[in-house]
Backbone as numpy.savetxt, mean C-alpha at the origin, in Angstrom:
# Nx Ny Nz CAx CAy CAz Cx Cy Cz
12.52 9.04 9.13 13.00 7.86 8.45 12.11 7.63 7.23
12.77 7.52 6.41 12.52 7.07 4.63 11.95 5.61 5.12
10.79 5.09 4.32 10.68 3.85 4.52 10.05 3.30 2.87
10.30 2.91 1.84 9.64 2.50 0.65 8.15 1.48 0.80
7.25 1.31 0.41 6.56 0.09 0.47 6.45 -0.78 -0.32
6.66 -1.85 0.24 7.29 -3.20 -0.72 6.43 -3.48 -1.52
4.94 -3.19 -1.72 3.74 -3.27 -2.37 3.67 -2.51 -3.79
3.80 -1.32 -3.84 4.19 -0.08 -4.43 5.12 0.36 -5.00
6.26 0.90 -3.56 7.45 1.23 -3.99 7.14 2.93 -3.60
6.49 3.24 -3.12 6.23 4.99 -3.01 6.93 4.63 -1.42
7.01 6.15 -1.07 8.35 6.99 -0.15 7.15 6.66 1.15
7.45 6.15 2.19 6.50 6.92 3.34 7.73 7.20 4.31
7.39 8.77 4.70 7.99 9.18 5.50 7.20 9.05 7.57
8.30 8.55 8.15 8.37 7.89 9.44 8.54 8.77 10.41
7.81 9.70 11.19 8.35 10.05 12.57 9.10 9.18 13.54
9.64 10.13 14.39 10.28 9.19 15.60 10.21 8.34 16.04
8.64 8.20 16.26 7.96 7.10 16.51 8.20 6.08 16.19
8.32 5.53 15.48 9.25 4.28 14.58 10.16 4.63 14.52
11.27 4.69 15.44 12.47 4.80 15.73 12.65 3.51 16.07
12.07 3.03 16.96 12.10 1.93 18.04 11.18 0.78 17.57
10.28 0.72 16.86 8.83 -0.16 16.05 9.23 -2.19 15.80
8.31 -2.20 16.09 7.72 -4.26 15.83 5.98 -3.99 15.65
6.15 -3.30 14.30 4.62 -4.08 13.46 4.15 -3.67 12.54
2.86 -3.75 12.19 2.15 -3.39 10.96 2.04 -1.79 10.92
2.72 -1.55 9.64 2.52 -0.32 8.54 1.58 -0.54 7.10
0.34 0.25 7.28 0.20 0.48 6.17 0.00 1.50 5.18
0.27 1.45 3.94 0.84 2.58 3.21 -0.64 3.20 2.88
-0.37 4.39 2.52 -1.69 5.36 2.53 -1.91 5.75 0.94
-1.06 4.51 0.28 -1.36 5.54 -1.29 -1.77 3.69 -1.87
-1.24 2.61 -1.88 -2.02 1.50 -2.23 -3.16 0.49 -1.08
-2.78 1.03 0.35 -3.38 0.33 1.30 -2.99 -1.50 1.75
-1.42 -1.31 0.92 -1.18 -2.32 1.14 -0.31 -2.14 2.58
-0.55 -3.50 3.18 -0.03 -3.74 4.75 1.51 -5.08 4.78
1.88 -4.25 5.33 3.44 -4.80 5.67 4.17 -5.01 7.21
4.69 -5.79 7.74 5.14 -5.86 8.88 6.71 -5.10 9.08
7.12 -4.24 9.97 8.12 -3.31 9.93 9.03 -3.68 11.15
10.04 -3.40 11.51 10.53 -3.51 12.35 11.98 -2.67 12.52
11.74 -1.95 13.56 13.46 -1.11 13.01 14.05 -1.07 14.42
15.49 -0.85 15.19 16.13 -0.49 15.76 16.71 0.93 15.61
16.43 1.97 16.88 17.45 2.67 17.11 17.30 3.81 15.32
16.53 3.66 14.90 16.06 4.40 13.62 16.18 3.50 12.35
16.85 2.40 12.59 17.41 1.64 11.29 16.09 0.15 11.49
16.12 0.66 10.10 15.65 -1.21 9.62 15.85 -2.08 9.73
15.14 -3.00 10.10 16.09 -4.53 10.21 15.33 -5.18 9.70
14.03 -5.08 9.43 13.34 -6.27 8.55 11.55 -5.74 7.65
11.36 -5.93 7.13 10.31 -5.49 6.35 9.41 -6.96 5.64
8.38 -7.45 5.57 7.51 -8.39 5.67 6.75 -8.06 5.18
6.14 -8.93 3.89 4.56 -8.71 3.29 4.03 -9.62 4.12
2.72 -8.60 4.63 1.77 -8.70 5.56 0.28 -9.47 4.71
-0.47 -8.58 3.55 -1.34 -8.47 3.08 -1.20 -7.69 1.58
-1.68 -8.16 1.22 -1.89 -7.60 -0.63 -3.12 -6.84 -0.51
-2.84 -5.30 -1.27 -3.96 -4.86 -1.26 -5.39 -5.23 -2.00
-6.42 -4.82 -1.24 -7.74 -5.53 -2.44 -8.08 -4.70 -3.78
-8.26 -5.43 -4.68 -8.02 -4.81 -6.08 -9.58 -3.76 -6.21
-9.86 -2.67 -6.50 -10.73 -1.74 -6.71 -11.98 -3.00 -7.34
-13.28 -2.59 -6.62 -14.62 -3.70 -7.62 -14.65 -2.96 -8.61
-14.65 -4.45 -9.88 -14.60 -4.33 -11.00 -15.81 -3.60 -11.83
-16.04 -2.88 -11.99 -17.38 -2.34 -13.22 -17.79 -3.42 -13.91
-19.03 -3.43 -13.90 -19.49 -4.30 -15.15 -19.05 -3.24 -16.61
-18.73 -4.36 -17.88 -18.65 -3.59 -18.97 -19.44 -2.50 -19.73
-19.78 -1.73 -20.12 -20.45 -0.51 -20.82 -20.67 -1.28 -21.73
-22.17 -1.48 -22.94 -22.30 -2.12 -23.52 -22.62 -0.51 -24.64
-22.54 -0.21 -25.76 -22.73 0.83 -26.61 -23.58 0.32 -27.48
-24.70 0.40 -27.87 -25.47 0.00 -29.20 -25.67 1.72 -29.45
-25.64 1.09 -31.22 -25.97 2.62 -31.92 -27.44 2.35 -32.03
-28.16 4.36 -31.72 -29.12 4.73 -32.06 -30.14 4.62 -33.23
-30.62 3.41 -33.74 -31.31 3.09 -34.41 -32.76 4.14 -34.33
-32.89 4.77 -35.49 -34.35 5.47 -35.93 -35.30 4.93 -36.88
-36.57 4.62 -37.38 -36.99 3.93 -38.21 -38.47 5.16 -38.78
């Protein structure tokens, strides 16, 4: 089973296993978490769970030119 993530939007593909499913999926390419639920192989409901956490920010690179005297 094809499943999109509502976070993203990239493909995750579903074994059998979630054929039958009531819960949290999370996607392996933003780490965002979603609540799933399917019947019998089909979907029936999809839920933002959690927003992924945004990468820590870098402090800025400051550039001064090489002054010689």
């Amino acid at each position: 089973m094809k499943v999109n993530c509502i976070t993203c939007g990239h493909s995750l593909n579903l074994d059998e296993a979630y054929d039958d499913f009531d819960g949290l999926v999370r996607c392996y390419v933003c780490s965002g978490l979603f609540e799933l639920k399917t019947v019998e192989g089909k979907v029936k409901s999809v839920r933002f769970a959690q927003a992924p956490q945004p990468a820590a920010a870098r402090p800025p690179r400051i550039f001064e030119e090489n002054k010689t005297t």
